[in-house]
N, C-alpha and C positions, 0 to 999 in steps of 0.2 A: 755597408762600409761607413766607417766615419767622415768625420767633416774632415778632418786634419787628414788623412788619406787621400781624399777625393783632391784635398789644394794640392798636396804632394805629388797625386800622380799628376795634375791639370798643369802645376809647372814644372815636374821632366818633360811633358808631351809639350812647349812650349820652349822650351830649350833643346830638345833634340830637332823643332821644324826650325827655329834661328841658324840650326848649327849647319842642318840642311840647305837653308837659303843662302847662307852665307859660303859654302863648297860649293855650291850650285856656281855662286855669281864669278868666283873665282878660274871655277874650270872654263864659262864662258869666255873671259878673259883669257886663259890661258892658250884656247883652240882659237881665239881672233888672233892672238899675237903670234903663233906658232901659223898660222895662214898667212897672216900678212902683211909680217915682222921683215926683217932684215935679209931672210934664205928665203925669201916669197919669189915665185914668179913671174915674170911682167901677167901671166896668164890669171895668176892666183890673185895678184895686186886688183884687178879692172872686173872680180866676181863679186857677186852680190852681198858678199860678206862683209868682204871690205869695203864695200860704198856706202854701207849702214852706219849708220852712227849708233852708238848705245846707249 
């Protein structure tokens, strides 16, 4: 392979693990607020989840 190939693929593989961290961190978000958001229950409020900080 070339040189210019090898940067090509090493920054799509670099932008698809961003793209990944960055969906990752949002669905984490998304399943704490949907736990232990506003329709939470006093039960769901006092688990381990939502005692965490992030």
């Amino acid at each position: 392979m070339k040189t210019s190939n090898l940067l090509i693929s090493g920054a799509v593989a670099a932008l698809c693990a961003g793209i990944l961290v960055v969906f990752t961190d949002i669905e984490l978000s998304m399943v704490r607020w949907f736990s232990c958001g506003p329709f939470s229950t006093s039960s769901e409020e006092q688990s381990e989840l939502c005692k965490r900080k992030l």
